[in-house]
C-alpha positions as CSV (number, residue, x, y, z in Angstrom):
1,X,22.4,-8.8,3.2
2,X,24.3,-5.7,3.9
3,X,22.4,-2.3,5.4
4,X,25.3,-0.2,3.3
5,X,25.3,1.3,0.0
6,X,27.9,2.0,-2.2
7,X,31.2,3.4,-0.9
8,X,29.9,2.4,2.3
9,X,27.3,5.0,2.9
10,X,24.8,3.9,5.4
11,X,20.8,3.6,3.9
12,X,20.2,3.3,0.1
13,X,23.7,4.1,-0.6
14,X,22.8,7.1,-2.8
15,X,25.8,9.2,-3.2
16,X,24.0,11.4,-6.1
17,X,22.2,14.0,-3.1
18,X,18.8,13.7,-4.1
19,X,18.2,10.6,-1.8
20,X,15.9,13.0,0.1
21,X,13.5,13.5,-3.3
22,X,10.1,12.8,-2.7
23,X,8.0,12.2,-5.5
24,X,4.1,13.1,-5.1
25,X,1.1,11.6,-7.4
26,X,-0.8,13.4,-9.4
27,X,-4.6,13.3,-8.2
28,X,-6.2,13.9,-11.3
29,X,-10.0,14.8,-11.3
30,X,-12.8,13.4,-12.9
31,X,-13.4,13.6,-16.8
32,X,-16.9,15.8,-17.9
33,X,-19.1,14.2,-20.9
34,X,-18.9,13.7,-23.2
35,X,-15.9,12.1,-23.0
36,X,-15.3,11.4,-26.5
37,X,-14.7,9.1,-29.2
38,X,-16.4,5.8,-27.8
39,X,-15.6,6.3,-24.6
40,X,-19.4,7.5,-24.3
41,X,-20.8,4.2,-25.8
42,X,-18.5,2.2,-23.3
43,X,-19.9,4.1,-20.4
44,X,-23.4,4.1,-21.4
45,X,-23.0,0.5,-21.7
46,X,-21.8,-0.3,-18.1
47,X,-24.4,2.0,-16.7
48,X,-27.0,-0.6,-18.8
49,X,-25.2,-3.8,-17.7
50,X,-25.0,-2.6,-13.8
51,X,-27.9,-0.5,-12.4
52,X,-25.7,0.4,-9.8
53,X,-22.8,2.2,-11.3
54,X,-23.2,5.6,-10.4
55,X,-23.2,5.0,-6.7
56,X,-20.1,2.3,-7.4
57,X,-18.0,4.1,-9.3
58,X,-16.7,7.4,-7.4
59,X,-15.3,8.9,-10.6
60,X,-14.4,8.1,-14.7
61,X,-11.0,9.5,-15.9
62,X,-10.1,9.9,-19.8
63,X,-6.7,10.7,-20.2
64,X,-4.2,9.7,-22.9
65,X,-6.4,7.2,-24.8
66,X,-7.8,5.5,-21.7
67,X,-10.7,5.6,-19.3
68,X,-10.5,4.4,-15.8
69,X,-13.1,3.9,-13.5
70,X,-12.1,4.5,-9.9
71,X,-14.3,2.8,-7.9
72,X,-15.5,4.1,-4.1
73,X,-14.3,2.0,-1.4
74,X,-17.6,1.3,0.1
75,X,-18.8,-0.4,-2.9
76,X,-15.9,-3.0,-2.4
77,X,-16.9,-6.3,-2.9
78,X,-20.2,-5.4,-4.4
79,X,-19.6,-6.3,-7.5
């Protein structure tokens, strides 16, 4: 395995200049209800099927056709 790039530059071997780019992610917040569609239903129903979701779950998402549910890290292995 060689440490050199192309040309023989040292690194990654990017010769383009933007080698020293860095890309941030985007911390989105949480999504207000009503969500919409049936997102509401789907919600509602994993609130039902686990008592404990509001303390578990840190935040719901909808965004582009999808909901995520980011769950807190002390509720790790609770489930």
């Amino acid at each position: 395995m060689s440490d050199q790039g192309m040309f023989g530059a040292p690194g990654t071997g990017d010769t383009s200049g933007y080698g020293g780019l860095v890309r941030t992610a985007a911390s989105t917040g949480s999504s207000e209800r009503p969500y919409g569609g049936y997102f509401d239903e789907v919600a509602d129903d994993l609130e039902r099927a686990y008592p404990l979701f509001s303390e578990a779950i840190e935040r719901v998402v909808v965004d582009r056709g999808e909901l995520t549910a980011c769950e807190a890290r002390k509720a790790c292995g609770s489930f």
